[in-house]
N, C-alpha and C positions, 0 to 999 in steps of 0.2 A: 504494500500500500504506500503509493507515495503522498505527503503533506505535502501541501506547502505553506512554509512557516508566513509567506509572507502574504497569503488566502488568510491563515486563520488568525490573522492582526490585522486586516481591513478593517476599519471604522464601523464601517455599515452592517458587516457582519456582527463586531461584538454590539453593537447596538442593540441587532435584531436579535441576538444571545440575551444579551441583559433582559430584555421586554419579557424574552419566552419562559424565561429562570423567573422573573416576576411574577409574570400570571402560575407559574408554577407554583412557587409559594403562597399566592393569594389562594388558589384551589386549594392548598391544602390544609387551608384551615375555612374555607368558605364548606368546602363538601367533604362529610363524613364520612370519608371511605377510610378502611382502617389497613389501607398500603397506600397510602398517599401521606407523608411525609415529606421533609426541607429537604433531610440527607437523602433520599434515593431522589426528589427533584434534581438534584445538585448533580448527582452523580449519573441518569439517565441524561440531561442536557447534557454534561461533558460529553461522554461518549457518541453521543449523538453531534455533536459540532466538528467533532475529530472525523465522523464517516460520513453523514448524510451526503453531502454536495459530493465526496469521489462516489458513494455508490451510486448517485442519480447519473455520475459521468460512464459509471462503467454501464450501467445498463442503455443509456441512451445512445453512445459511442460502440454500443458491443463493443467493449474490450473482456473479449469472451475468456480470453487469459486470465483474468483478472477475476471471474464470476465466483470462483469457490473462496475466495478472500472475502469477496463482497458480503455472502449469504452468510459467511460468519461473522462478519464486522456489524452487520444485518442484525443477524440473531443475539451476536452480546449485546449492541446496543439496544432493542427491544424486548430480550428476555432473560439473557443469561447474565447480565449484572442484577438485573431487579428481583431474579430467582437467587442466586447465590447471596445476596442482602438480606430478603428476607427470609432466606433458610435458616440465617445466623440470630435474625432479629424477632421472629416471631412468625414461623412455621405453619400456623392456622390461617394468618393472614393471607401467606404463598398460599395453603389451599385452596381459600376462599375465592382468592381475585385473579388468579393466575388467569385463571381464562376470558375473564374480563375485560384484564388489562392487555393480554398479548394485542388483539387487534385494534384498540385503541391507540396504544404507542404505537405500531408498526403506521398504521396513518399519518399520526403526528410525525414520524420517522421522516417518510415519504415527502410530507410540505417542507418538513425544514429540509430537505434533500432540495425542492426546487426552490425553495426560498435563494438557499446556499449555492446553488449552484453556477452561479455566473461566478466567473474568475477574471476578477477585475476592479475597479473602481466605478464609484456610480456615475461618476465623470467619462468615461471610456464608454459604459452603460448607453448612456445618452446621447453620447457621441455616435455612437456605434446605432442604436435608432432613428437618430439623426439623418444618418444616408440612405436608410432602407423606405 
């Protein structure tokens, strides 16, 4: 999987990180679900900032090479940090929401994948609209 460091320090992205990590937090004290918590907010947006936008590039670009990375970068960020959290943290919960929660986060996965996906500045963005 390649970063790039200098994608995941654009302005616009940490911006759109910050808002998403907010309303994360605000949910999880607005609605009573008992796997909604700061720490697995915190921890689900990380992972999800790290992979969204290359997974939306490997599947839109077929970079078919790349597909069995993706389904896993895919699957931690969707399931398998929020399973391994709450297996440690309260195991009833994991029963409870797992299946819940997979398809909800895998959606939310997906927008922040095309939110994330442009590789550039929103200056270039608009530029780049500009001539089309």
């Amino acid at each position: 999987m390649s970063f790039s460091l200098k994608e995941l320090t654009r302005p616009w992205k940490l911006f759109t990180l910050g808002i998403g990590i907010g309303l994360l937090i605000w949910g999880s004290f607005y609605y009573a679900a008992p796997d909604w918590d700061i720490p697995i907010s915190l921890i689900m947006a990380f992972f999800a900032y790290l992979s969204a936008g290359w997974s939306m590039h490997v599947m839109v670009e077929r970079r078919w090479h790349n597909f069995p990375l993706m389904i896993f970068a895919t699957w931690w960020a969707v399931d398998g940090c929020y399973s391994l959290y709450w297996y440690f943290k309260n195991p009833v919960a994991l029963e409870l929401m797992r299946a819940a929660n997979a398809p909800a986060s895998l959606s939310l996965y997906w927008m922040c994948g095309m939110v994330w996906f442009w590789n550039g500045s929103l200056r270039e963005l608009a530029a780049r609209l500009d001539r089309k």
